[in-house]
C-alpha positions as CSV (number, residue, x, y, z in Angstrom):
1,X,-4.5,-0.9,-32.5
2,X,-3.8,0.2,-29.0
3,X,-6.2,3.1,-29.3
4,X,-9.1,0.9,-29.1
5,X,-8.2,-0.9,-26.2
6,X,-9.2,0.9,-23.4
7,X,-7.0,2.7,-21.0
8,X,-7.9,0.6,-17.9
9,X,-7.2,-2.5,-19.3
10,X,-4.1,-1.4,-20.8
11,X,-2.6,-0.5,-17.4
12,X,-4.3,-3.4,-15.8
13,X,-2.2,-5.3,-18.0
14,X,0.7,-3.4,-17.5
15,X,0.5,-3.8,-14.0
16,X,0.2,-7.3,-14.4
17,X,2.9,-7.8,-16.8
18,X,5.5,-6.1,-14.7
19,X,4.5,-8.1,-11.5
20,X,4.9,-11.5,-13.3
21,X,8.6,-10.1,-14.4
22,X,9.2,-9.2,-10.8
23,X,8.1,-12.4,-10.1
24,X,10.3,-14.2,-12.5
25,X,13.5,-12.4,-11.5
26,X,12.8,-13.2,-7.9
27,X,12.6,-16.4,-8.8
28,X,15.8,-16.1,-11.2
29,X,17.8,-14.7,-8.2
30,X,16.9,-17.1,-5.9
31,X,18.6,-20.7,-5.8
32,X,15.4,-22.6,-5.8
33,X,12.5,-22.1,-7.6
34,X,9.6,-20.4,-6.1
35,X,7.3,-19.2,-8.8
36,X,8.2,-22.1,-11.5
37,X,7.9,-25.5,-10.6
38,X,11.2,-27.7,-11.0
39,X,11.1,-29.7,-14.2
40,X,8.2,-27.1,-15.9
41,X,8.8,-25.2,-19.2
42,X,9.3,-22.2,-16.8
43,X,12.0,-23.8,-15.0
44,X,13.4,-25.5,-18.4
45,X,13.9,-21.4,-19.7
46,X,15.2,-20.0,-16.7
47,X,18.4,-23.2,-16.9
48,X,19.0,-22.5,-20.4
49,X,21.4,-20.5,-22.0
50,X,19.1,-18.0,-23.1
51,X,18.0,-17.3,-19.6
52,X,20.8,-14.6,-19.5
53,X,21.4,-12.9,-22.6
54,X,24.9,-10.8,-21.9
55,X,24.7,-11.7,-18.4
56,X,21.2,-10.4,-17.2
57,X,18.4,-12.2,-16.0
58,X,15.6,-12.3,-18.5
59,X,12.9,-11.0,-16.3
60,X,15.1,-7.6,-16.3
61,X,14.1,-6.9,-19.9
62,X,10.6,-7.2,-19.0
63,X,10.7,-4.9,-16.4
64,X,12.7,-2.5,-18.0
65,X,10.3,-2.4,-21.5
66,X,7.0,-2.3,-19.5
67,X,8.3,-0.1,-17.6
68,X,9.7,2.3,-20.2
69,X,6.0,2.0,-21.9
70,X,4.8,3.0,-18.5
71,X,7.2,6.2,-18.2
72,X,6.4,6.9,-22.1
73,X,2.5,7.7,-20.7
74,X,3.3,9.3,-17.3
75,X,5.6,11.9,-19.3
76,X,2.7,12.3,-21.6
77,X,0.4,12.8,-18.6
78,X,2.8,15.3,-17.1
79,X,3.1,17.3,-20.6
80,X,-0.4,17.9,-20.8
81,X,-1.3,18.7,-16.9
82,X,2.0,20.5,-15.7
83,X,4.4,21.1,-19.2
84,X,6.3,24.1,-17.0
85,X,7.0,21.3,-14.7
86,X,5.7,23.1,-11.5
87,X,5.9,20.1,-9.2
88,X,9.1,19.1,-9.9
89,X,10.1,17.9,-6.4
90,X,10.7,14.5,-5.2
91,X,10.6,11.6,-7.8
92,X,9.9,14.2,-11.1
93,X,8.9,13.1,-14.1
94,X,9.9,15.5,-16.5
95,X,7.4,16.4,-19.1
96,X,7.2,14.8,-22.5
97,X,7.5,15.8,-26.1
98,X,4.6,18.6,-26.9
């Protein structure tokens, strides 16, 4: 299924997806609500009891699992253009599985 999505819209939507979970936790973290209006669905979720499931902000999963999918392809990237790892200075990504 994902193969026929392109890849530009696939990162466009990463992108996206990652911003609105930014977003969210910014809006989680702070006392009033920015991004969700007071008394919206948005704003119903974040003062429920699932808004932190074992004591993290919701918007922290989604960050951390588009993110992951976003490592999962950089590591790919970096096993097919540089697999002995030549530029491995700075931030490294180390190469994924061959």
């Amino acid at each position: 299924m994902l193969s026929r999505i392109p890849p530009l819209v696939l990162r466009l939507a990463l992108l996206l997806a990652i911003g609105m979970s930014v977003a969210l936790l910014i809006d989680y973290l702070r006392p009033l609500p920015a991004f969700c209006d007071i008394g919206s669905g948005c704003d119903q979720v974040r003062r429920s009891t699932y808004s932190h499931p074992l004591g993290i902000p919701l918007p922290v999963f989604g960050i951390a699992g588009f993110g992951a999918a976003n490592y999962d392809r950089l590591a790919r990237v970096k096993c097919e253009y540089d697999p002995d790892n030549v530029f491995h200075l700075n931030q490294n990504i180390e190469p994924g599985w061959r």
